[in-house]
Structures are given as C-alpha cells and as structure tokens.
N, CA, C and O atoms as a GROMACS GRO file, in nm:
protein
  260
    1UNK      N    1  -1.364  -2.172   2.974
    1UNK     CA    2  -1.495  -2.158   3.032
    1UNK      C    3  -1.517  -2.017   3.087
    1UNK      O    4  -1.629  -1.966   3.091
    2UNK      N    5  -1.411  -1.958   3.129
    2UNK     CA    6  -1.435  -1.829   3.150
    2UNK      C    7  -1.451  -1.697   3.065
    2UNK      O    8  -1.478  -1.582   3.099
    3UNK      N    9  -1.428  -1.745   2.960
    3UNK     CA   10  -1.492  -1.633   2.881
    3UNK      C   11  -1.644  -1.695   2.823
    3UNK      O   12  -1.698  -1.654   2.720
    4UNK      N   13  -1.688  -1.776   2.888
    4UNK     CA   14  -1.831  -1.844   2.841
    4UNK      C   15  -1.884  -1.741   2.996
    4UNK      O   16  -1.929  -1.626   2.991
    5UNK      N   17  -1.868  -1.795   3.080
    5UNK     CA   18  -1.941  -1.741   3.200
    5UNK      C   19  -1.938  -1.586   3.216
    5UNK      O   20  -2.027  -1.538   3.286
    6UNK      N   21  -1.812  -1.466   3.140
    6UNK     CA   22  -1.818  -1.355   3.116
    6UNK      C   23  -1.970  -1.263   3.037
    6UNK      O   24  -2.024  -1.153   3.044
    7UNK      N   25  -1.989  -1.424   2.952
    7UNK     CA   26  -2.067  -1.321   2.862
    7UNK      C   27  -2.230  -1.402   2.888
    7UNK      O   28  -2.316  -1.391   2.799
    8UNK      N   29  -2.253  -1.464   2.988
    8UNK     CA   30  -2.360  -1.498   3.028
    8UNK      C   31  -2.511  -1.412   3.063
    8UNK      O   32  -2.628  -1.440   3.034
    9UNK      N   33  -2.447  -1.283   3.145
    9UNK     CA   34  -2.533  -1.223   3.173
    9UNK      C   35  -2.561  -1.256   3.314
    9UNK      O   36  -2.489  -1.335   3.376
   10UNK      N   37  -2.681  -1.189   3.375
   10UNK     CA   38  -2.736  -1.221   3.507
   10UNK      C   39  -2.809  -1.337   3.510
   10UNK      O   40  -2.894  -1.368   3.427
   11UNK      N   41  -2.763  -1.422   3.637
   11UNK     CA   42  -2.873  -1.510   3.626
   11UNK      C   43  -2.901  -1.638   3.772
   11UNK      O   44  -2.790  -1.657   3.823
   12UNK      N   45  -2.977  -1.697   3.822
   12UNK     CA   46  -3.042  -1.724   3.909
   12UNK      C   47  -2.941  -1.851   3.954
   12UNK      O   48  -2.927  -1.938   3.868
   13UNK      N   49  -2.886  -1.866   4.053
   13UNK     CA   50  -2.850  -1.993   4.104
   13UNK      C   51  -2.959  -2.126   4.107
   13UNK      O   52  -3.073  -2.080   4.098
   14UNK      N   53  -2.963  -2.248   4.114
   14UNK     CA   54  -3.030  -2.327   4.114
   14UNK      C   55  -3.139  -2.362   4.240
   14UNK      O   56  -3.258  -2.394   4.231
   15UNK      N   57  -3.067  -2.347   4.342
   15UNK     CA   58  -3.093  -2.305   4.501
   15UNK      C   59  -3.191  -2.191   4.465
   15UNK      O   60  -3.303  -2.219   4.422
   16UNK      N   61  -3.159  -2.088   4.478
   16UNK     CA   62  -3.275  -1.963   4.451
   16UNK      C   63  -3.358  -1.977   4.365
   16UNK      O   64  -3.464  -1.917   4.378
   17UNK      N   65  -3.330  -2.079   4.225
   17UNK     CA   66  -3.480  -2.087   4.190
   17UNK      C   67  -3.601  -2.217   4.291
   17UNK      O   68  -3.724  -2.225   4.300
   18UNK      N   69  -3.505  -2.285   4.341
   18UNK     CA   70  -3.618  -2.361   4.399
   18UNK      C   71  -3.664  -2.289   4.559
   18UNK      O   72  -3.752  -2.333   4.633
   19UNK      N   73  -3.586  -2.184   4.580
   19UNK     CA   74  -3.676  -2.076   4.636
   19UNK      C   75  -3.780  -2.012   4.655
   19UNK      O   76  -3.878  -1.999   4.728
   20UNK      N   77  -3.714  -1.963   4.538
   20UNK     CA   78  -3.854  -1.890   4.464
   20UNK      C   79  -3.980  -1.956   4.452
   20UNK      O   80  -4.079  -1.902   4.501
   21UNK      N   81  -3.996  -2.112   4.369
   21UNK     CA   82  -4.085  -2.197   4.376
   21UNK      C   83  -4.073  -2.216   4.465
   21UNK      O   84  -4.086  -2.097   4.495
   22UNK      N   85  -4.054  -2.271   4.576
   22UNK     CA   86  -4.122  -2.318   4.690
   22UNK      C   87  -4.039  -2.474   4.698
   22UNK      O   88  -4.071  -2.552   4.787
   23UNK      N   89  -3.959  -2.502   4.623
   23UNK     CA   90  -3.879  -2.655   4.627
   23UNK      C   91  -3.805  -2.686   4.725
   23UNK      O   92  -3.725  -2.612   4.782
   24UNK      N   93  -3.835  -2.826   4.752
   24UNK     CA   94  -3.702  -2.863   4.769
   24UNK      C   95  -3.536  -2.817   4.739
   24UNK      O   96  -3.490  -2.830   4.626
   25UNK      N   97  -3.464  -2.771   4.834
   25UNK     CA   98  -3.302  -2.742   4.797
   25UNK      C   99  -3.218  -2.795   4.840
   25UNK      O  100  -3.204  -2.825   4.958
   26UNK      N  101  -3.117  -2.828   4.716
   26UNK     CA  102  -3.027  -2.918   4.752
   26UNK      C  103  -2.922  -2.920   4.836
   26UNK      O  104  -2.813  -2.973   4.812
   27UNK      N  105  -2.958  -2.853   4.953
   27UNK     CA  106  -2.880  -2.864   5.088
   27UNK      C  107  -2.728  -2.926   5.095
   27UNK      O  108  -2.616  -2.878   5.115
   28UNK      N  109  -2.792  -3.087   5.063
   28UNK     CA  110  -2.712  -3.213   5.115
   28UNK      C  111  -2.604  -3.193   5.032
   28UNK      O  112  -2.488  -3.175   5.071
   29UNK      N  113  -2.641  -3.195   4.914
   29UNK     CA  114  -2.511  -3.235   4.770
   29UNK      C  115  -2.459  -3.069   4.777
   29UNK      O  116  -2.337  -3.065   4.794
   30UNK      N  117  -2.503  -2.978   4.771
   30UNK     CA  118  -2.421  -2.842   4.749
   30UNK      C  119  -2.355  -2.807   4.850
   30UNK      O  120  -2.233  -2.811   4.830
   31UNK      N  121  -2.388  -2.773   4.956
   31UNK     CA  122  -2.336  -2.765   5.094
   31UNK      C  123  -2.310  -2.849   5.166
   31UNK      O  124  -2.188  -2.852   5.183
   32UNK      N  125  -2.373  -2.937   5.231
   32UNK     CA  126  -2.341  -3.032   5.338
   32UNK      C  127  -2.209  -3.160   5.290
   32UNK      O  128  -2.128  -3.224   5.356
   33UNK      N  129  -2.231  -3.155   5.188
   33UNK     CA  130  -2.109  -3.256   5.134
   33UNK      C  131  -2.012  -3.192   5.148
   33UNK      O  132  -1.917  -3.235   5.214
   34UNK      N  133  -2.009  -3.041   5.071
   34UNK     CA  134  -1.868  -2.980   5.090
   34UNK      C  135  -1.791  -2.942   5.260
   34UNK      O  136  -1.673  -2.940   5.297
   35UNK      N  137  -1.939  -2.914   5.340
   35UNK     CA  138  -1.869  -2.918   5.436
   35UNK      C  139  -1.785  -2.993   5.517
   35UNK      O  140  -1.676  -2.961   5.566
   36UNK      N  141  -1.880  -3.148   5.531
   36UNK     CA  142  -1.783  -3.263   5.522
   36UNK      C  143  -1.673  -3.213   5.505
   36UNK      O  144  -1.615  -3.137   5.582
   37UNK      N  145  -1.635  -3.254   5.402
   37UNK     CA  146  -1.524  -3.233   5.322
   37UNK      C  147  -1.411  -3.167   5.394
   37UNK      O  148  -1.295  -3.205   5.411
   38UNK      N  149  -1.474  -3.058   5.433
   38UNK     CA  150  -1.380  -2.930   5.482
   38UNK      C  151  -1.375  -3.015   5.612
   38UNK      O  152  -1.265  -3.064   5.638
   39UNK      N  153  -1.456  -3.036   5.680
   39UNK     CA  154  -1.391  -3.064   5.844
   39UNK      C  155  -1.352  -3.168   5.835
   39UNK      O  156  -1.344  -3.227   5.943
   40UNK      N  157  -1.298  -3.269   5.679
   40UNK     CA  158  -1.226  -3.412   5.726
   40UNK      C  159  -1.063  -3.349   5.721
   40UNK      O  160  -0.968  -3.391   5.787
   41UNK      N  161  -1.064  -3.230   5.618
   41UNK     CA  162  -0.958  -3.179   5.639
   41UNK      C  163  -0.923  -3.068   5.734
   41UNK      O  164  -0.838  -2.983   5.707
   42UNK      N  165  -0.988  -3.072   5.839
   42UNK     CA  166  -0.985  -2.957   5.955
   42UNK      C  167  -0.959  -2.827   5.872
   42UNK      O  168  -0.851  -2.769   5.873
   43UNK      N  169  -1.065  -2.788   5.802
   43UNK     CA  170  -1.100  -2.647   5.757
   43UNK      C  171  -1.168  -2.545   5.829
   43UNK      O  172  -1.181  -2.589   5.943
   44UNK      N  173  -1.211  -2.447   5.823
   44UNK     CA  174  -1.265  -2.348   5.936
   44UNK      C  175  -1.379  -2.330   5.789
   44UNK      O  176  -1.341  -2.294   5.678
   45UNK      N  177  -1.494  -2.359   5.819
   45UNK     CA  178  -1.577  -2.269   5.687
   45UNK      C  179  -1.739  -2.238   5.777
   45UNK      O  180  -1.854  -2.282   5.766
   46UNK      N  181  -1.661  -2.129   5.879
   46UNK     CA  182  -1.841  -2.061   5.960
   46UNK      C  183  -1.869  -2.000   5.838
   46UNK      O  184  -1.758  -1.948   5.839
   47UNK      N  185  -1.908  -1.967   5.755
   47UNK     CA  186  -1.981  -1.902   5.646
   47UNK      C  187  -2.073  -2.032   5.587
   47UNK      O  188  -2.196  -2.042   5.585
   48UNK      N  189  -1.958  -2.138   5.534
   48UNK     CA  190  -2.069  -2.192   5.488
   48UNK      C  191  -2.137  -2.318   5.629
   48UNK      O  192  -2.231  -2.388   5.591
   49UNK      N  193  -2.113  -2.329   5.703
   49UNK     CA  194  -2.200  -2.359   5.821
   49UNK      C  195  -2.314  -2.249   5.875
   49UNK      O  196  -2.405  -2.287   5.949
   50UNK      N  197  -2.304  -2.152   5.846
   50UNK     CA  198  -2.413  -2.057   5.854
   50UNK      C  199  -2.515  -2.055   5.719
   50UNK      O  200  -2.634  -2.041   5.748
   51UNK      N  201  -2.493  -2.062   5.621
   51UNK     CA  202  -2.587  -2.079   5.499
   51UNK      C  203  -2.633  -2.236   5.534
   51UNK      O  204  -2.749  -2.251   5.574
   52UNK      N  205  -2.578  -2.310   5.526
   52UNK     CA  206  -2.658  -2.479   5.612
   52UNK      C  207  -2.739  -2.425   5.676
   52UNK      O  208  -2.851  -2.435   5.626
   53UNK      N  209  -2.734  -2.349   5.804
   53UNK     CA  210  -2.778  -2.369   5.907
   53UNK      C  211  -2.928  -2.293   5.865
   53UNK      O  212  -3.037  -2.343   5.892
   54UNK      N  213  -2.911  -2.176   5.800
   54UNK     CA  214  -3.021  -2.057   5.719
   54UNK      C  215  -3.109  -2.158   5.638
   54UNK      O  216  -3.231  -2.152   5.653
   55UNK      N  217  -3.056  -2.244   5.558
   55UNK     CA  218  -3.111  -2.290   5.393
   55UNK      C  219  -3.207  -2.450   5.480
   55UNK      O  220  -3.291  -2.527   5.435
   56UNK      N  221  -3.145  -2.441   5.600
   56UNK     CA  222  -3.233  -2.564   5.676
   56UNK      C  223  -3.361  -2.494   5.709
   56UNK      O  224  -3.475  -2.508   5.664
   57UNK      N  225  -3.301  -2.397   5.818
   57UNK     CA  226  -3.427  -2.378   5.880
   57UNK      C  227  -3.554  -2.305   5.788
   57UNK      O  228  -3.675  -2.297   5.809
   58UNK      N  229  -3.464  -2.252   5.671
   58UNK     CA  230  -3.629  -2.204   5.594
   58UNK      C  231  -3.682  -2.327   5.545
   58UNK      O  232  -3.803  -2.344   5.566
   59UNK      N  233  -3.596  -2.449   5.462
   59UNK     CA  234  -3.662  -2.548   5.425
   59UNK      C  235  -3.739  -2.608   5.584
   59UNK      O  236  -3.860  -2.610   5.560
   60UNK      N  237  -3.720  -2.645   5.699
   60UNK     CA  238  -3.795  -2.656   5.764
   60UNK      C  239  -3.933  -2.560   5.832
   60UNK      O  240  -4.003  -2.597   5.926
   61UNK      N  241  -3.947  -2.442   5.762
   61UNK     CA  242  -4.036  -2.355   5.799
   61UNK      C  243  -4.152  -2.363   5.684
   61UNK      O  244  -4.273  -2.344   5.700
   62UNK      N  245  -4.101  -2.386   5.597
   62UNK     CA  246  -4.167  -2.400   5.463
   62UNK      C  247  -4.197  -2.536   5.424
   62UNK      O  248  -4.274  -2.544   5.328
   63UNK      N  249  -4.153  -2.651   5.479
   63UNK     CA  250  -4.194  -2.765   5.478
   63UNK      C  251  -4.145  -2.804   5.335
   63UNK      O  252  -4.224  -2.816   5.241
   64UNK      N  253  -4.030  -2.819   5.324
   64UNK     CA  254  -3.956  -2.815   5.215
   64UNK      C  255  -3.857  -2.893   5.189
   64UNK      O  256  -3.741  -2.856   5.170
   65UNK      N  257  -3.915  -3.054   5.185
   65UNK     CA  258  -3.854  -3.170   5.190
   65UNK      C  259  -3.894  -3.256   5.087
   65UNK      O  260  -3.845  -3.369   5.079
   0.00000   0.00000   0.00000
C-alpha cells in the first residue's frame, strides 16, 4: 500500500473536505474513539485532545451537527 499512497499526489483529508463545505465532521469515529482508546490504556495524547477540542468548537460555531 505504500507505494500506492507514494504516487497519489496531493490531496484533501475527509475532515477538511467537510470543512470546506460546511459539514458535519466526523469528530466521534476519527478522534474521539481513538482517544478513548488511548486513555483506557493510560496514553498521554494532548495533541490529539487539542484537535477534539478545536474540530468541536468550530463545529459548534458553525452549527455543524
């Protein structure tokens, strides 16, 4: 698979396109699950608790539910 994803080119995460449109983003299943995850195994992940915390409050500014 990695020489598939080498020769892809540039291109838009799924999240950033429903950005761009104005969508709904999948918060819950991309992030919030993984974080779970991480703190059932006492992981440290402030990075991705800071993108949660970012990818909420614009979906709540933008009314984006």
């Amino acid at each position: 698979m990695i020489s598939t994803v080498k020769t892809m080119g540039s291109y838009k995460t799924s999240t950033m396109l429903d950005w761009i449109h104005k969508r709904p983003m999948e918060v819950k299943y991309l992030f919030r699950v993984p974080l779970d995850i991480a703190k059932k195994h006492n992981l440290s992940v402030p990075y991705l608790e800071t993108i949660i915390l970012q990818l909420e409050a614009l979906q709540r500014m933008y009314n984006l539910y």
